[in-house]
C-alpha positions in Angstrom: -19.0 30.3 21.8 -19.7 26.9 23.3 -18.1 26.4 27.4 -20.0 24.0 28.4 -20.2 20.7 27.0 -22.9 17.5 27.8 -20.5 15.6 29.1 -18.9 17.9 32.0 -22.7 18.5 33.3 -22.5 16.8 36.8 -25.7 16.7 39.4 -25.5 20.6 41.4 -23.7 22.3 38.1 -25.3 25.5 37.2 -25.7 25.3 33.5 -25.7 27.7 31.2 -24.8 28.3 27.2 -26.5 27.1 23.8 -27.5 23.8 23.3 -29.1 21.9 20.3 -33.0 20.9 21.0 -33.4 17.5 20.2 -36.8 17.1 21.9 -39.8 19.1 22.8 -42.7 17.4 24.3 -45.7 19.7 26.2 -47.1 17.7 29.5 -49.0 18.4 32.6 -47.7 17.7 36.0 -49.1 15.7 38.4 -50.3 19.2 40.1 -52.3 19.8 37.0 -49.5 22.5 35.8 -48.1 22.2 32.4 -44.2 22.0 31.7 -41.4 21.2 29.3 -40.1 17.3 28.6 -36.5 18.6 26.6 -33.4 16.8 25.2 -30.5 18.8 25.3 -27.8 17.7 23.0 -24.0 19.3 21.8 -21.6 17.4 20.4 -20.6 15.5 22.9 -23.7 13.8 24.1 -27.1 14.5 25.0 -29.2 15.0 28.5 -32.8 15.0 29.7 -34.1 18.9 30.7 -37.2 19.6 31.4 -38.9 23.0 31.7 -41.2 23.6 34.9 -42.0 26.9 36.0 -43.3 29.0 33.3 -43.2 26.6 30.6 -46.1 27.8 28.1 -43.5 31.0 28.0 -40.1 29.6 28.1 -41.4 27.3 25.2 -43.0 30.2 22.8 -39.3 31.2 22.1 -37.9 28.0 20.4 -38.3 24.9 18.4 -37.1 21.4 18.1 -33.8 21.3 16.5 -33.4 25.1 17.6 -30.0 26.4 19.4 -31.0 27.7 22.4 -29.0 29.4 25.4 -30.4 28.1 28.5 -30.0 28.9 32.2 -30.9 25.8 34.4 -29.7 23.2 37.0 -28.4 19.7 37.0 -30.1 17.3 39.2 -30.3 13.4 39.8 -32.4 12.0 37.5 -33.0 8.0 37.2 -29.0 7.4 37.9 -27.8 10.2 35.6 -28.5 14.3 35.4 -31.5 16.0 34.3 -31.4 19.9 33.5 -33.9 21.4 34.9 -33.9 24.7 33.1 -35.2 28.4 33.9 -34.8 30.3 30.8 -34.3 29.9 27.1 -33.4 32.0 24.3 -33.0 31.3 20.3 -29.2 31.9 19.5 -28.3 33.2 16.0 -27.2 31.0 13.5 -24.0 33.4 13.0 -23.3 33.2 16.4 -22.2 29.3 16.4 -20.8 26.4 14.5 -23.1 23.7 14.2 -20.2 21.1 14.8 -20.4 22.5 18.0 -23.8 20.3 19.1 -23.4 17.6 16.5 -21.4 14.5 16.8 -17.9 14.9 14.6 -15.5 13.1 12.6 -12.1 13.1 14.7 -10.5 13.7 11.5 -9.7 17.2 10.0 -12.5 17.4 7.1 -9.8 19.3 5.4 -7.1 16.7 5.3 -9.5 14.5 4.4 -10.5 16.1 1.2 -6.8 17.1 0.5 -6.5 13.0 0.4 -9.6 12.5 -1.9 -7.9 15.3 -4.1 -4.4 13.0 -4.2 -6.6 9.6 -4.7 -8.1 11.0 -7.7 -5.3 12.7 -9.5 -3.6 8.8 -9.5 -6.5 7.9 -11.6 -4.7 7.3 -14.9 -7.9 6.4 -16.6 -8.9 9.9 -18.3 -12.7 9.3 -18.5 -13.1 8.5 -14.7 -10.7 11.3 -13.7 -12.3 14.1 -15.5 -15.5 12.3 -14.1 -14.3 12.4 -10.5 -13.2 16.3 -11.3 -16.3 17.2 -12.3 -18.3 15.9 -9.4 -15.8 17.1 -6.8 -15.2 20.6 -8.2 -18.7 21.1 -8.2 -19.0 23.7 -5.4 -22.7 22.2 -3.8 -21.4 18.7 -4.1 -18.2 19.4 -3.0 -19.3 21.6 0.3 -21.8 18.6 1.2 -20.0 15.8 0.6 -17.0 17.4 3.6 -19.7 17.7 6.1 -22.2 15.0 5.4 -22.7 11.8 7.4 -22.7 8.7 6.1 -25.8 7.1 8.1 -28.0 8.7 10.0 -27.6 6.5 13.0 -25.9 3.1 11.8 -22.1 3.8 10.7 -20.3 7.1 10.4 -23.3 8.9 12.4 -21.5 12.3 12.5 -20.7 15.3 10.5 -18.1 14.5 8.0 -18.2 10.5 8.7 -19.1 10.2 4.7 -15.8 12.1 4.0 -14.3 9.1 6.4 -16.1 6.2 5.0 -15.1 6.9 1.7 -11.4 7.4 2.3 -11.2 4.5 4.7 -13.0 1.9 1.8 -10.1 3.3 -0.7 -7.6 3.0 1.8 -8.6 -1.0 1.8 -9.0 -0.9 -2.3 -5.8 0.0 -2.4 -4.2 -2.8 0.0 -6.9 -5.1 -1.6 -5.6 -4.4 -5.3 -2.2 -5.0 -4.1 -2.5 -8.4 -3.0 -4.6 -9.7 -5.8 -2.4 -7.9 -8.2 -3.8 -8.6 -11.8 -7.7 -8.8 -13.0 -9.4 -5.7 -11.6 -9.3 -2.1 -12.6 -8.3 -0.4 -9.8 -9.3 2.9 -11.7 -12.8 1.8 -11.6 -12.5 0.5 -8.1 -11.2 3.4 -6.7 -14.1 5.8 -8.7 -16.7 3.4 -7.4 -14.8 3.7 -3.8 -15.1 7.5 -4.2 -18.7 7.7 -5.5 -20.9 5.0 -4.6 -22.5 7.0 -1.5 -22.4 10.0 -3.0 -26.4 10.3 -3.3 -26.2 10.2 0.6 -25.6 14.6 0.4 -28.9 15.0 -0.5 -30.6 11.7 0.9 -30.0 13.2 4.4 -30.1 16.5 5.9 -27.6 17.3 8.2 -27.6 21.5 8.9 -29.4 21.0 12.8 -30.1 17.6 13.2 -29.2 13.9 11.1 -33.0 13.2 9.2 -33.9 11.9 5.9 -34.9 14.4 3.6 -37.9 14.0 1.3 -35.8 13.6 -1.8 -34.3 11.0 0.7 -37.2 9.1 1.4 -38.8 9.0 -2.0 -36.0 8.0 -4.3 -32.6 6.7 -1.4 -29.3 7.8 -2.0 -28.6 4.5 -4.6 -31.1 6.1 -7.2 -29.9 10.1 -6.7 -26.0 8.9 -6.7 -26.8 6.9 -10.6 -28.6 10.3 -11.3 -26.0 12.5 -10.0 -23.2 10.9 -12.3 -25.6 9.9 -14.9 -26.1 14.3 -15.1 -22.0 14.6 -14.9 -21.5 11.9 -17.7 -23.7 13.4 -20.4 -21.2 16.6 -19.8 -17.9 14.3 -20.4 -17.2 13.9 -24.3 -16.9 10.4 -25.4 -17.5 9.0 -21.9 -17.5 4.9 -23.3 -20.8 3.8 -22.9 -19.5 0.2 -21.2 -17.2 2.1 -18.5 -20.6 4.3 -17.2 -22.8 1.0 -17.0 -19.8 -0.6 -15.2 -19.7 2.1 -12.5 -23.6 2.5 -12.2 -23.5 -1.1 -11.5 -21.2 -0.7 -8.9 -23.7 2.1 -7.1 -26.7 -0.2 -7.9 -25.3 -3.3 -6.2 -23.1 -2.2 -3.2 -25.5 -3.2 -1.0 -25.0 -6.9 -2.0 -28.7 -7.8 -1.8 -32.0 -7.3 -2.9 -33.8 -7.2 0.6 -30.9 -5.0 2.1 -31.6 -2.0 -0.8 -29.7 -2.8 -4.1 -31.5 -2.8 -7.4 -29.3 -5.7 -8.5 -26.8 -8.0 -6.8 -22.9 -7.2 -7.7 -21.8 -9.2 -11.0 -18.0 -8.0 -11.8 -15.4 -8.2 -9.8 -14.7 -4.6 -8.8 -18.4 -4.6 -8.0 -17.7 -7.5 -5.4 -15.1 -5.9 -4.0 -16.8 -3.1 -3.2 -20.2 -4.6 -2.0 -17.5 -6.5 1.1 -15.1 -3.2 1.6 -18.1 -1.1 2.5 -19.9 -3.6 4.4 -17.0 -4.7 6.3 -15.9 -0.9 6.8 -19.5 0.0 7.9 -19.7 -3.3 10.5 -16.3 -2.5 12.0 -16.9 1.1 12.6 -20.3 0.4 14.5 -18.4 -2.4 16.5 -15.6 0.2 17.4 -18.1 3.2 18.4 -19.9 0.3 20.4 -16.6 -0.9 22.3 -15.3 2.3 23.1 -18.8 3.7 24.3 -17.7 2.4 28.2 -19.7 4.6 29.9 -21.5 1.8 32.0 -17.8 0.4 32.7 -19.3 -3.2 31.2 -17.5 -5.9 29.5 -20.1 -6.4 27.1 -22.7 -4.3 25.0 -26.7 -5.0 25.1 -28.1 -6.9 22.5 -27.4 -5.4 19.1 -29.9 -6.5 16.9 -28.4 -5.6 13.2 -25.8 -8.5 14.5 -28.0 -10.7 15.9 -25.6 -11.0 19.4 -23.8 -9.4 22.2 -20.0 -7.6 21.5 -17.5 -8.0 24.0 -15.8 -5.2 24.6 -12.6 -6.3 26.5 -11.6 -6.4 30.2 -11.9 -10.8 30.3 -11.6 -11.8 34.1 -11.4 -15.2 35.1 -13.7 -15.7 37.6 -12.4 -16.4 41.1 -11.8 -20.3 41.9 -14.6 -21.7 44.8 -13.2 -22.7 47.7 -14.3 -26.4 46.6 -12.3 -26.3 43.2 -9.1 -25.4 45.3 -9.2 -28.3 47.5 -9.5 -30.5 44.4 -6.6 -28.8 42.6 -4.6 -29.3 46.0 -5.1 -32.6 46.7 -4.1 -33.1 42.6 -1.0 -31.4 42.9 -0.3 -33.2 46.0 -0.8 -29.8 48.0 -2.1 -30.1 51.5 -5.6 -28.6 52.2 -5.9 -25.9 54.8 -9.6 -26.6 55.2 
């Protein structure tokens, strides 16, 4: 159903299709008329609109975080395009795919699972597998976990970026375990790999929009992910009582500190490991999405506060030489001056 996407819209374009309402904001008008302050989003960006003539009924047929076909007109707006838009209808929720208007993994959600699938049926421990079988056979958990994001605006912002972060943090496990070689369990590293986000399904709600839901907000995905496999234990016979306080420590302490969210600080070695592969996966993925975001054509990003500095993003030129610093390196090199 979607044509035409955010980032085609240039200043003159008609525009018309469904986008995702990110914003709705009721104002007044210097003229004393009201009108419409809008963000328009799909899944590949997101663009100012506003609503001017008729506003109070234009605005009676939709919501924030509606899908809404609109009719409007792209103008210059502070150095970009604005939409100004004439009419707007609701649009069926059987009539689109919400990974049309929110941001996606590149990678097929599908293949992606198909790997989690293959990851878990090399567990040789039988307690974790069947574990790891029952949470991912689960048909809620399962259909959740392939389309929600990890973060809601840090790392993995986008539908099935969990699904990513997951399989990217085994990936380095497995290269991890390799080099070390002896003294971990790579069973239970790879389980706590595959589970220690899981709470984020139903810490964040992901169907129109990327918010926290209440469960969210109350308890954090830490606390429902020890629940969630706390529930799927009791249902395993014999499950050793050591191996399940081994891997809730691993969800309790992947966050490495008290002030940054975990309960406890990692204290075994798989736990370590884990606490560094997900902070090192989550810190290079933001630094990627930030280096290939080039929009503004600059060398470096703005000030990114969670690292406390700049990020180059590439494209080093060495600054012309001044006429002065030429003379000197001629009259070094024994080079006459033609000044």
């Amino acid at each position: 159903m979607k044509k035409t996407f955010v980032k085609d819209i240039r200043e003159k374009d008609h525009v018309t299709g469904p986008f995702l309402i990110t914003k709705k904001e009721a104002g007044i008008s210097k003229s004393g008329k009201p009108y419409l302050n809008l963000r328009i989003m799909d899944s590949t960006g997101e663009l100012e609109a506003r609503v001017w003539e008729s506003a109070e009924e234009i605005g009676k047929n939709f919501q924030k975080n509606d899908v809404v076909s609109i009719k409007g007109f792209a103008v210059a707006y502070q150095g970009g395009v604005q939409v100004n838009i004439s009419s707007a209808a609701p649009v069926s929720e059987s009539e689109y795919s919400i990974r049309d208007f929110l941001p996606c993994s590149p990678k097929d959600p599908v293949k992606m699972m198909a790997e989690v699938e293959s990851i878990i049926s090399r567990v040789e421990d039988r307690h974790l597998k069947g574990l790891l079988s029952s949470i991912f056979n689960d048909a809620e958990v399962r259909e959740r976990f392939i389309i929600a994001p990890a973060a809601k605006s840090m790392h993995h912002p986008y539908l099935s970026g969990l699904l990513e972060h997951v399989l990217s943090i085994c990936g380095l496990a497995e290269k991890v375990v390799d080099h070390y070689k002896t003294g971990i369990n790579k069973d239970l590293l790879m389980t706590g790999a595959l589970l220690h986000d899981i709470g984020k399904i139903y810490e964040l709600s992901y169907k129109r929009s990327f918010e926290y839901t209440d469960e969210g907000r109350l308890l954090g995905h830490i606390t429902i992910g020890v629940e969630l496999i706390e529930e799927k234990i009791r249902l395993q016979k014999d499950f050793p009582r050591e191996l399940a306080v081994l891997l809730k420590h691993m969800l309790l302490s992947h966050h490495g500190h008290l002030e940054f969210g975990s309960p406890k600080r990692p204290k075994t070695i798989e736990a370590i490991m884990l606490y560094y592969l997900d902070d090192m996966d989550a810190k290079i993925n933001t630094v990627q999405s930030l280096v290939n975001n080039n929009e503004d054509g600059a060398s470096w990003t703005a000030y990114q506060r969670i690292f406390e500095r700049y990020i180059y993003k590439g494209s080093f030129k060495k600054e012309e030489e001044k006429p002065e610093e030429q003379k000197a390196d001629g009259k070094k090199n024994g080079m006459p001056s033609l000044f």
